[in-house]
N, C-alpha and C positions, 0 to 999 in steps of 0.2 A: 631441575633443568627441563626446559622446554623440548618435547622432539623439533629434529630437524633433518627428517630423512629426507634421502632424493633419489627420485625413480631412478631404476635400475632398467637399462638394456627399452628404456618408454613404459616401467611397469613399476606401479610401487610396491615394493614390499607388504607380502601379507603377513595378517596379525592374527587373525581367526584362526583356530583350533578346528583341525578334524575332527575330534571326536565328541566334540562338544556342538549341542543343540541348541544357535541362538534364537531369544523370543524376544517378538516385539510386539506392543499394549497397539494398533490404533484406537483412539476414544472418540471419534468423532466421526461424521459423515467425509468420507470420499466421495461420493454421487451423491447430483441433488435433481436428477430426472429420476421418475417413477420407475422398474422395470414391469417384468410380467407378472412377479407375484406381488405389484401393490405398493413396495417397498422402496424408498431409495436403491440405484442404481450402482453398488459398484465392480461391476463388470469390467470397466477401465482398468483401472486401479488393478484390480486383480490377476489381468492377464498382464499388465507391467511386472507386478513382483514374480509373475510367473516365469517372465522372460529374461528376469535378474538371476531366478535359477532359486525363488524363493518358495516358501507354499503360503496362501493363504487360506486359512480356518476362519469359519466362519464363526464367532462365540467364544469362551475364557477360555483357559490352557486346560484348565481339571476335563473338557468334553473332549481335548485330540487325540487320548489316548496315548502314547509311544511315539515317541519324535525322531527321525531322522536326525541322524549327526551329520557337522560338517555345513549343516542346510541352516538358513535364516527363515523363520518363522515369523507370518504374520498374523495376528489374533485379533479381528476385527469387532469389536464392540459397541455401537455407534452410542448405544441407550445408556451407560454409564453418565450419569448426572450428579447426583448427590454424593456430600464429601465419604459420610458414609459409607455407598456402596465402590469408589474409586479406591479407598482407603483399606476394603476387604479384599480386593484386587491386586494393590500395588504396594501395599506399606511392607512385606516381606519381600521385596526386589524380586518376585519369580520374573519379571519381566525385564530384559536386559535397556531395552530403550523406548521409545514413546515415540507416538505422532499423533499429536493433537490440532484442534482450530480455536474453538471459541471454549470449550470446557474447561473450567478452572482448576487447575491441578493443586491437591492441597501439598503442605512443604515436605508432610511424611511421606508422602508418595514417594518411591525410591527404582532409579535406572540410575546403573552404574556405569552405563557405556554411552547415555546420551540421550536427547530429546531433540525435536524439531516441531516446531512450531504454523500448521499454515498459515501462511498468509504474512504481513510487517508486524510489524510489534512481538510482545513476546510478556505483557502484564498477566495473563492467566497463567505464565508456566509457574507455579509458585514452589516445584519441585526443590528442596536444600540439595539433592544431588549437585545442582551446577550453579545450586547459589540463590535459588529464586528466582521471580521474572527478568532480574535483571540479567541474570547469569556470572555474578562473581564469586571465584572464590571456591567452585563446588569442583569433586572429585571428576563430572562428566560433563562435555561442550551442552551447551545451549546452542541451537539452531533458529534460522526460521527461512521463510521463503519468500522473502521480498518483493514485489513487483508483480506478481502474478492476478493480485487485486486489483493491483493498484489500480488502474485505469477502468474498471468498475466501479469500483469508492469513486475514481474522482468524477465519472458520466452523473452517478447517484449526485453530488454535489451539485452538478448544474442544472440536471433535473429539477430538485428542489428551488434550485435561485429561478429557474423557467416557471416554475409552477406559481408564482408572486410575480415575478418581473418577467417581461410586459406586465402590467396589470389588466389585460385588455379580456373582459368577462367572455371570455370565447361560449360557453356554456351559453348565458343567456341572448349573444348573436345567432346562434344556431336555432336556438327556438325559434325565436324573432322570424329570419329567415326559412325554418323550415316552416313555419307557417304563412308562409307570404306576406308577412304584418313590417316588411322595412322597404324606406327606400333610401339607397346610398348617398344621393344627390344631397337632400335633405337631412337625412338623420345621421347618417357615418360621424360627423363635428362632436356629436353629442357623447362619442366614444374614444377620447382621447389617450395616448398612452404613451409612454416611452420607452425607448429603446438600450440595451446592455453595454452598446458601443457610447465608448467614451464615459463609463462609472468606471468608479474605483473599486475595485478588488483588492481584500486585504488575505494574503494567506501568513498564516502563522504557522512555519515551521516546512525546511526544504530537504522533507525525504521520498520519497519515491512515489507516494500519493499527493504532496502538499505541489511538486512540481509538474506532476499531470495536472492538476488542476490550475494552476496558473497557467502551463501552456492552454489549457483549455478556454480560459477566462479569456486571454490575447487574443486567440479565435474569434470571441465574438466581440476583438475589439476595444476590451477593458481595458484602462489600463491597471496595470499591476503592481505591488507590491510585497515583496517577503520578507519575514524576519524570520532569522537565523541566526546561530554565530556567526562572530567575527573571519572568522577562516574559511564560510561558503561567501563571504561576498562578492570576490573578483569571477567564483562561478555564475552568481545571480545576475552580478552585470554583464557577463559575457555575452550570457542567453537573451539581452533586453530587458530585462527586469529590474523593479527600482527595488532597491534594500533597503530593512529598517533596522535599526540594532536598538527596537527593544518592541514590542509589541503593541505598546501606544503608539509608537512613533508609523508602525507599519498600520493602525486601525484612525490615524488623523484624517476625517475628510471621509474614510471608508464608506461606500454605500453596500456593501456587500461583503461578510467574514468567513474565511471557513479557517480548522482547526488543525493541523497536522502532525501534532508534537508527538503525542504519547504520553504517557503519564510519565516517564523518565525516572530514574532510581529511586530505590526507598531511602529516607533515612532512620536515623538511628530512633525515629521518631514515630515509625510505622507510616510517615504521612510520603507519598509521592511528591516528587520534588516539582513537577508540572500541575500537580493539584489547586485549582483556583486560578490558575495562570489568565484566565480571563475572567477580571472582577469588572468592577464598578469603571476604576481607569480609563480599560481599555476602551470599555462599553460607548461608553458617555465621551471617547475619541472620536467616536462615529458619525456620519453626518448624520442628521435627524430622518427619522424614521426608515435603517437601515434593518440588513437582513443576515442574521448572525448562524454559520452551517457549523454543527458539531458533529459529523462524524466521523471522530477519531474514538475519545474517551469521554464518558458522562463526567468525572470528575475534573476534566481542565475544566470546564467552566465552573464559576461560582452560582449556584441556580439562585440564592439569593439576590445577586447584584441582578443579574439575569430579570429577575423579578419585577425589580423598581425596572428596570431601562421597558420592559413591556408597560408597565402601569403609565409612565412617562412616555411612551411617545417614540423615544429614543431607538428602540430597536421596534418596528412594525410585525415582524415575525420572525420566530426562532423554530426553525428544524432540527432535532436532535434524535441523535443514534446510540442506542448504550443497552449493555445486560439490564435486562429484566428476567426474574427467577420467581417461580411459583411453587410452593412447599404444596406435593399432591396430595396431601395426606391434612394438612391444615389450610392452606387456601394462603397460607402469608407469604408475604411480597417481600423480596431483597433485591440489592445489585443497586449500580449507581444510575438506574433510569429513577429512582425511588423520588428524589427530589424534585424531578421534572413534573411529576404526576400532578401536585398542587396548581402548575403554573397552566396543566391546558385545562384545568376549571374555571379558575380566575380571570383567564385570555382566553374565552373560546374565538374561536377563530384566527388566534396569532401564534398557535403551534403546531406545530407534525412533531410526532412522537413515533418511534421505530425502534425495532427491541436487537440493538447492532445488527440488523439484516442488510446494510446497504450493499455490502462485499460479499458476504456469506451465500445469498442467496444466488449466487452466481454459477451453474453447473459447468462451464469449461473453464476458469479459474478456477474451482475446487478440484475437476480433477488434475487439472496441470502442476498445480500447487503441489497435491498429494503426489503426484509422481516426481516430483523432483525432492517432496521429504522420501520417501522412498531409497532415491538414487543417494543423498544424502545416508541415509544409517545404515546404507549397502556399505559406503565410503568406511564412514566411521566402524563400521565392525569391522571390515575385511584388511583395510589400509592405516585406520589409526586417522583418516585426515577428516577435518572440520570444513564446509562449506557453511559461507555465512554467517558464521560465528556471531553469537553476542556474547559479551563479558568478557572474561577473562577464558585466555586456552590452558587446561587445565594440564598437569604433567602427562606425557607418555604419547602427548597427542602434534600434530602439524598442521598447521592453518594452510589450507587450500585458496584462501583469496573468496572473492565474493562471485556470488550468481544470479544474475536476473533473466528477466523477459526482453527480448530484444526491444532496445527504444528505451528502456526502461530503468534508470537508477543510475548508479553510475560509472562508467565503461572503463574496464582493465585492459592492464598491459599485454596480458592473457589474448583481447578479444581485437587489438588493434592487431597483435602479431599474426593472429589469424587470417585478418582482414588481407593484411600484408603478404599471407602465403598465397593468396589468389592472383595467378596474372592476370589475367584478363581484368579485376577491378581496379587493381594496381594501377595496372597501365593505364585504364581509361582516367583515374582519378590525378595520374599523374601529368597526363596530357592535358585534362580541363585544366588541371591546376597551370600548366607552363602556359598555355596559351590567353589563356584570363590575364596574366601579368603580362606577356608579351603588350596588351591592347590595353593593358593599366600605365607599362612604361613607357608605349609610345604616348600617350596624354599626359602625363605629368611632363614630356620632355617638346612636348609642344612649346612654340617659339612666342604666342599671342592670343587672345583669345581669340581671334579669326579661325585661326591655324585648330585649336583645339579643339571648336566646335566643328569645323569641317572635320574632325576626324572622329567626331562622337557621333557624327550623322553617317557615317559611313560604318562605324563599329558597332556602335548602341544595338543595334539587333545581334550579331553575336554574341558581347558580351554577354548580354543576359541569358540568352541561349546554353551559354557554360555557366552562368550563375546559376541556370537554374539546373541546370543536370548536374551540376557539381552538389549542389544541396541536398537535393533529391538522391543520392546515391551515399549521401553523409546519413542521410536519416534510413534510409535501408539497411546497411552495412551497421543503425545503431550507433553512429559514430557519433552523437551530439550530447554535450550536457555535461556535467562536471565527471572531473577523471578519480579514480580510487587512490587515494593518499597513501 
C-alpha cells in the first residue's frame, strides 16, 4: 500500500531517526562560478543545507570521521566520473540518497531512501534502487527538478536558431564599416536577409523547456506548432498554439525544429522508446533548407537520416547538444554526441556541436536547482514525502504534487490556493475580472452596430487597460499554461 499521511496540527509527520546518521552522495557541481580557491563555487548550496539544519563535507564519507546523529549529512564530490570510481562509492549503499545533474549513475549504484535529479529529465539516473532513469518499480522515489533550466535550454535554443536566421553576415558588415569601405545608399540591397516573424516553428514535445520555447518562438512572431499527446491538446490550444499528433505532422512546412521529448522509457529491449524519434520522415517534412535544434537528447534524432537531410539540402544547419565522455587514461570517445562527430566533417559549416552544455552551464539555475534537490531529500528523509516524482511511488512513501519555478511548468491546485490567500491580488484580480465583463456585456447587449460601436469608442481604452493588468498579474502570480492533472 501506498502511504497516505496527512499533516498533522500544519506538520507532517516525521520518519527520520534520532539516532541514526543520514548521508547523502552530491555527484555533481552545485556552483558553476569560480570561488577564491580556483574552484567551482558552492558556497550557496552549502550554506542552504546548513540552514536546513544539515552539515556539509567536503569529499567521501571514509574522510568525516564520526558523524552526528539525528543530522543529514551532505558529502559533496563533484569529480566522480567514471562507472568505476561511482561504483567504489555507492555500490555498498553507505549513502542513504543522491543528487546528481549530468553524471550517469550506473544501475549498481544503490540509495535506499532516494535520489533527485538536477534539472528535467532523469536518463542518467540509471540507479535499480527506484527503477532506473525511468524510476519504475524501485524500492526509493526518483526525483528531479523541473523548470529551473528550463528557460535557459530554451534562450540556448533561440540563440542557436539567431545565430543562422537572420542570415545577415553581421561579422563581415562590421569590418566593411569599421573600415569605412560601405556605403548604405548603394550597397545595403546587396545584403539581403529575412526575418523569424512569420516562419514556422516546429517543437517536438510540451514539457517545461519545449513550452518555453514555443512561447519564445511566438515572441518573435513565429508561428508555432507542437506535438504532444493527445491529452496536452486543449492546453496547447488554450495558450495559442497549433497542435500536432504526430511529429511529421507538427515538422510539415517547418522552417525551424527543436527537440523536447527526452528519451522516454526503456524497453524490454534496452532501446529508449523516443530513440530515433526524428528520422528521415520527420526531416524531409521540413520546408527546404530548414534548421533542426537538438538539445534535449543526442539519441532522439537519427544522425544517420540527419545525414542524408544535410547532404540534400533539406536541413541547412543542425545544432546539437549531447554527452560527450573522454576515457583519461585512453583518450576513447563515448556517449551519444559520438554519431554527430562524422556529420561536422562531412558539413563543415552546417553544424554546432555542444557536449550537453546548453542548461548546465548556467550558475543560478544550478544553484537554484541544487537547492530545491536539497529541500527535496530533507522532505524525503525527514517526512517520507516525494516532490516531483518520476515513475512510480514506491511503498512507505506520499507524493507531495509537483514543483517548479514560477512561470514555469505546470500550476497546481497548491499554487492557485495560495494565490487565492492573498487579498489584496484576489481582490484586484477579482475586480479586473468583474469590470472587463461589465464592458463585454454591455457590447454584446448593444441594440445596432451604431450603438455598439459608440460604446467601443468610449470603452476600448479601458477595456484593454484591464486586459492588460489582468494578464499581467496572471503571468506574475504564475497563473498561465496547463494545470497539473
Amino acid at each position: 500500500m501506498q502511504a497516505q499521511e496527512q499533516p498533522v496540527q500544519g506538520e507532517w509527520p516525521r520518519h527520520d531517526e534520532a539516532g541514526r546518521a543520514y548521508k547523502v552522495l552530491i555527484a555533481d557541481l552545485v556552483g558553476l562560478k569560480f570561488g577564491p580557491d580556483g574552484r567551482p563555487d558552492a558556497r550557496e548550496v552549502r550554506a542552504h543545507i546548513e540552514e536546513k539544519g544539515g552539515v556539509f563535507h567536503e569529499g567521501p564519507l571514509e574522510d568525516a570521521g564520526a558523524l552526528a546523529t539525528g543530522v543529514i549529512h551532505f558529502f559533496y564530490q563533484p569529480d566522480l566520473s567514471t562507472e568505476a570510481e561511482l561504483l567504489a562509492e555507492t555500490a555498498d549503499g553507505r549513502y542513504d540518497a543522491l543528487i546528481a545533474a549530468a553524471t550517469f549513475i550506473p544501475r549498481a549504484a544503490r540509495f535506499d531512501l532516494g535520489g533527485v535529479r538536477i534539472g528535467a529529465g532523469t536518463g542518467n539516473m540509471g540507479s535499480a534502487s527506484w527503477g532506473g532513469g525511468g524510476g519504475e518499480g524501485g524500492i526509493a522515489p526518483l526525483m528531479n527538478t523541473p523548470g529551473f533550466n528550463s528557460r535557459a535550454t530554451a534562450q540556448m535554443v533561440l540563440k542557436a536558431i539567431l545565430k543562422v536566421s537572420p542570415d545577415l553576415p553581421v561579422d563581415r558588415l562590421h569590418a566593411l564599416v569599421a573600415a569605412g569601405d560601405f556605403d548604405t545608399g548603394r550597397q545595403l540591397r546587396d545584403f539581403p536577409t529575412e526575418k523569424l516573424e512569420g516562419k514556422r516553428l516546429a517543437v517536438i514535445g510540451y514539457g517545461n523547456i519545449g513550452r518555453e520555447v514555443a512561447k519564445l518562438g511566438r515572441a518573435f512572431g513565429m508561428t508555432v506548432t507542437i506535438y504532444a499527446r493527445e491529452r496536452h491538446r486543449q492546453w496547447i490550444e488554450s495558450e495559442g498554439f497549433g497542435y500536432a499528433s504526430t511529429p511529421v505532422e507538427a515538422a510539415s512546412g517547418a522552417h525551424f525544429l527543436s527537440v523536447h521529448t527526452g528519451l522516454g522509457s526503456i524497453g524490454a529491449d534496452g532501446r529508449y522508446a523516443n530513440a530515433g524519434l526524428i528520422g528521415a520522415d520527420v526531416l524531409n517534412a521540413m520546408a527546404e533548407g530548414a534548421v533542426l535544434v537538438n538539445y534535449d537528447r543526442g539519441e532522439v534524432v537519427d544522425a544517420s537520416a540527419l545525414d542524408a537531410a544535410l547532404a540534400g539540402g533539406k536541413v541547412r544547419h543542425a545544432a546539437i547538444d549531447a554527452d560527450l565522455f573522454k576515457n583519461a587514461a585512453t583518450g576513447e570517445l563515448s556517449g551519444p554526441m559520438l554519431p554527430y562527430l562524422p556529420l561536422a566533417a562531412r558539413h563543415p559549416g552546417k553544424t554546432e556541436l555542444l557536449p550537453h552544455a546548453a542548461a548546465d552551464t548556467d550558475h543560478p539555475s544550478r544553484v537554484a536547482g541544487a537547492k530545491q534537490a536539497v529541500d527535496q531529500i530533507v522532505d524525503v528523509i525527514r517526512y517520507r514525502r516525494v516532490t516531483n516524482r518520476k515513475g512510480t511511488l514506491p511503498d512507505g512513501f506520499v507524493d507531495a504534487g509537483a514543483k517548479s519555478a514560477a512561470g514555469v511548468g505546470k500550476v497546481t491546485a497548491q499554487h492557485v490556493a495560495e494565490i487565492a490567500a492573498d487579498p489584496a491580488v484576489l481582490a484586484e484580480l477579482r475586480t479586473l475580472a468583474g469590470q472587463s465583463a461589465a464592458i463585454w456585456s454591455a457590447l454584446e447587449a448593444a441594440g445596432d452596430a451604431t450603438e455598439r460601436l459608440s460604446l467601443a469608442s468610449a470603452q476600448a481604452r479601458d477595456l484593454l487597460m484591464l486586459s492588460n493588468r489582468y494578464v499581467t498579474l496572471l503571468q506574475q502570480a504564475g497563473l498561465q499554461g496547463p494545470a497539473e492533472d
